[in-house]
N, C-alpha and C positions, 0 to 999 in steps of 0.2 A: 504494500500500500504506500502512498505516497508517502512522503517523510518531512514536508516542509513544515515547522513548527506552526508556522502562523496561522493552519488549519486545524494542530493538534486538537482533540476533545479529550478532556478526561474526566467530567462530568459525569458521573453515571445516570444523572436523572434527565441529563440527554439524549442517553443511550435508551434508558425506558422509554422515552417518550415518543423516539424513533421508533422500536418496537411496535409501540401501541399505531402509531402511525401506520405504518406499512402493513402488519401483520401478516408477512410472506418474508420465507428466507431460504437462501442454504444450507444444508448439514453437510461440512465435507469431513470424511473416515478416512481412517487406512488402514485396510487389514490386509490379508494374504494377499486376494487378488489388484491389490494395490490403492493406488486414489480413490474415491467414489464421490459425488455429488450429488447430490440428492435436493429436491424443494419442495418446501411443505408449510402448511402455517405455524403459526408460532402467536403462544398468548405470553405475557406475564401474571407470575404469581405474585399479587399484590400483595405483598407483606415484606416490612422493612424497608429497610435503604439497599438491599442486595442484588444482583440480578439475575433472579431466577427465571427458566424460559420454559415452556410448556409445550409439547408437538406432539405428534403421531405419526406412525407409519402404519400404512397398508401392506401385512403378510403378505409375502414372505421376505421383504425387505429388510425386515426384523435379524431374520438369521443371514442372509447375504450381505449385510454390510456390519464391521466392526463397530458393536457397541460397548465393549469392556474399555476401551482406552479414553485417552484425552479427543474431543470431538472440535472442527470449529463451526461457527455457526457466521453466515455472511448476511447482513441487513443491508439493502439497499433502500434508500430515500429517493425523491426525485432526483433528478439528475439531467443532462441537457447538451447541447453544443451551443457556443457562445461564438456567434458570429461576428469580428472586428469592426464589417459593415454599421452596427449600432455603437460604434468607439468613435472617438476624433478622430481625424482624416491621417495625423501619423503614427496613429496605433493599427496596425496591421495585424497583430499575432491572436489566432484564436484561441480557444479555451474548452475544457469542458468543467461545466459547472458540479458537482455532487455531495450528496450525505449517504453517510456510510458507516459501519461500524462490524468489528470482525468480534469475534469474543469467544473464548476458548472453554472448556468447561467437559466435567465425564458424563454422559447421559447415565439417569437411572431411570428405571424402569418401572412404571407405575403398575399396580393392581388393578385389574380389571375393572373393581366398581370406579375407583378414582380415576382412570381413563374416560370411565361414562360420564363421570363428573364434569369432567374438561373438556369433552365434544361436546356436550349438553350448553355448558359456558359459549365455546366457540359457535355454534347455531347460531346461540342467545345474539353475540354481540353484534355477528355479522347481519343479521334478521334486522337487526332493533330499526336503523332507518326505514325500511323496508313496509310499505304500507300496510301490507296484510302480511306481517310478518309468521315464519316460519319455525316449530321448534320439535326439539326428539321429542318431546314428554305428547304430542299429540297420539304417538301410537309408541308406547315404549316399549311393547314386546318386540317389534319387527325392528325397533332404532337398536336396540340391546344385539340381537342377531347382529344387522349390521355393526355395531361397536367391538364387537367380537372378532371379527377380521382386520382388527387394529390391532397397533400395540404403544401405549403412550409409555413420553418421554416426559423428565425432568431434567433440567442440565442447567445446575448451580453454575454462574459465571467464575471464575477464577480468577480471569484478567481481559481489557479486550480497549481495543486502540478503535478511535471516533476519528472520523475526519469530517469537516464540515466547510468546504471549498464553493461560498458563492460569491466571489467576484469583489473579496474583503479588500484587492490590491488597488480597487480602481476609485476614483475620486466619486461624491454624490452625485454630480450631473448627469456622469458612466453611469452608474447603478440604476440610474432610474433611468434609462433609455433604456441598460439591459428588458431592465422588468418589463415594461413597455409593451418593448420585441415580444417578449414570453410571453405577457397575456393577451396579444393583437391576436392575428387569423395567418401570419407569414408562412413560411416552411417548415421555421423552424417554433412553430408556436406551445408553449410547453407554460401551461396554468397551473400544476402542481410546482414547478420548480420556480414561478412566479411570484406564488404566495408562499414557499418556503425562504424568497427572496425577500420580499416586503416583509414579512414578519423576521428576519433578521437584523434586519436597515430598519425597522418601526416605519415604514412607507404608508 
């Protein structure tokens, strides 16, 4: 990941709040058969100032990919290409704009009912906007069945490096054309990474 200080995060309730954010990540393993990468949702377990992360796999994933070891997990935030065109006429060099956060940790393996738990959650949070929202407890014999062919994770963070690179190098006039760009209709038009943009800057 990139290395330049002035992006560093080491905020952890950054890092949560990216989580909560995105709710989608990577699991990368390695076991015998070597690297693996995997993607799948991810919730926090709210409790504390720690970070703890919540997922599942669909059998037989479970046994084909190394769970005994140290696991990393990669969160992706908005992200973008940053077109010079919106800079002053002798700034030429483009960019890509991103949040991001890696974080490393052992997966444990939840219990069956505590896996129903955390599907039941995960439905819950993804439904909630959702007008006529959607959940397992409507028919929990056949939701259980399917739960059954999972296998949930918990994976206590250990340590895990933030990067938060939107365009901190450029002056306010820069930033707000950036944004501008992002939220218009262009090519390159990217409204998540917009409003990650203005809510950085207080725009």
């Amino acid at each position: 990941m990139l290395t330049v200080d002035a992006y560093e995060v080491t905020d952890p309730a950054w890092v949560r709040d990216l989580v909560r954010r995105v709710g989608w990540g990577t699991l990368v393993t390695h076991g015998p058969s070597g690297i693996e990468a995997s993607h799948y949702p991810f919730l926090l377990e709210e409790a504390g100032e720690d970070i703890v992360l919540l997922t599942h796999l669909g059998k037989p994933d479970d046994e084909l990919l190394d769970l005994t070891g140290e696991a990393m997990v990669l969160i992706d935030g908005p992200h973008g290409y940053i077109s010079p065109s919106w800079y002053p006429p002798e700034q030429i060099i483009p960019t890509w704009n991103f949040m991001s956060a890696h974080l490393w940790g052992v997966p444990e393996l939840l219990e069956p009912e505590e896996n129903y738990r955390v599907l039941t959650r995960l439905v819950d949070e993804f439904e909630a906007p959702v007008e006529a929202p959607s959940s397992l407890r409507l028919d929990e014999a056949m939701t259980r069945r399917v739960a059954a062919a999972t296998t949930g994770l918990r994976i206590r963070v250990k340590r895990f490096r933030g990067k938060n690179k939107l365009s901190q190098d450029k002056d306010p006039a820069t930033v707000r054309s950036i944004v501008q760009h992002l939220a218009g209709t262009g090519p390159y038009a990217n409204a998540p990474l917009a409003r990650a943009m203005s809510s950085e800057f207080n725009l």
